[in-house]
C-alpha positions as CSV (number, residue, x, y, z in Angstrom):
1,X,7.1,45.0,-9.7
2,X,10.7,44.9,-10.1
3,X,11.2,43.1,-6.6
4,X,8.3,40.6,-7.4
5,X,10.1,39.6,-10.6
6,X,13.5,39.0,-8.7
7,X,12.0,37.5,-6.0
8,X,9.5,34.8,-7.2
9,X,11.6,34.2,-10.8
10,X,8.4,35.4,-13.3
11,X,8.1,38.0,-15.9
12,X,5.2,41.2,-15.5
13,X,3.3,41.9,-18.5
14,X,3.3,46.3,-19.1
15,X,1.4,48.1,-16.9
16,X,1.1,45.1,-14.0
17,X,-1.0,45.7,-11.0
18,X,-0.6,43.5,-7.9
19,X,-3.4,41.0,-8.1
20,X,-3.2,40.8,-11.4
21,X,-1.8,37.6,-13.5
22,X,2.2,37.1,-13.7
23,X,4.1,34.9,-16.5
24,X,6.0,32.2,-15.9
25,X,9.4,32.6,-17.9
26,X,9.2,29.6,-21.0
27,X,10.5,25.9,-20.5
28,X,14.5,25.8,-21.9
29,X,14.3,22.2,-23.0
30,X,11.6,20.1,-25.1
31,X,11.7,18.4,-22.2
32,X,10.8,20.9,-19.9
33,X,8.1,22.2,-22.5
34,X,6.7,18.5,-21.3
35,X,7.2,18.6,-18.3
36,X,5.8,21.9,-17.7
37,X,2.5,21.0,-20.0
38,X,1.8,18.1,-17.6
39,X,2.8,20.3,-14.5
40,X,0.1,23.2,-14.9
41,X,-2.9,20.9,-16.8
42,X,-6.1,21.0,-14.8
43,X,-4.7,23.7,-12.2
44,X,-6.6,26.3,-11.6
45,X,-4.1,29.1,-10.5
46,X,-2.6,28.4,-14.0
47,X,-3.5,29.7,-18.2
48,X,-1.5,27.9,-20.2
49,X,-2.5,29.9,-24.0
50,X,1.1,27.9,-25.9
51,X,4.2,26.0,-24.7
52,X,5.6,29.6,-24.3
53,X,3.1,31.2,-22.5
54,X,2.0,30.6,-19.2
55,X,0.2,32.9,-16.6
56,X,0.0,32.2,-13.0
57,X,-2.4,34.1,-11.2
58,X,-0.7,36.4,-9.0
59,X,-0.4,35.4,-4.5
């Protein structure tokens, strides 16, 4: 888990399995915020549940 999270730059909810959905760290900027809302709308590998919280499901 530890390697995953260094390696590809996302956060692992407790008690993550490979296979399972990963969280993409939140946008810095209200720009980003923007940017990232645009980015992930209508993707499937995405769940976007706030401006916060995305989940990308796991390669």
């Amino acid at each position: 888990g530890l390697q995953k999270s260094d390696a590809e730059g996302v956060a692992l909810p407790a008690n993550w399995h490979p296979g399972r959905d990963v969280i993409v760290p939140p946008p810095p900027t209200t720009d980003a915020i923007k940017k990232r809302i645009e980015e992930v709308k209508g993707k499937e590998e995405y769940t976007q549940l706030d401006w916060y919280l995305t989940f990308k499901k796991d390669q």
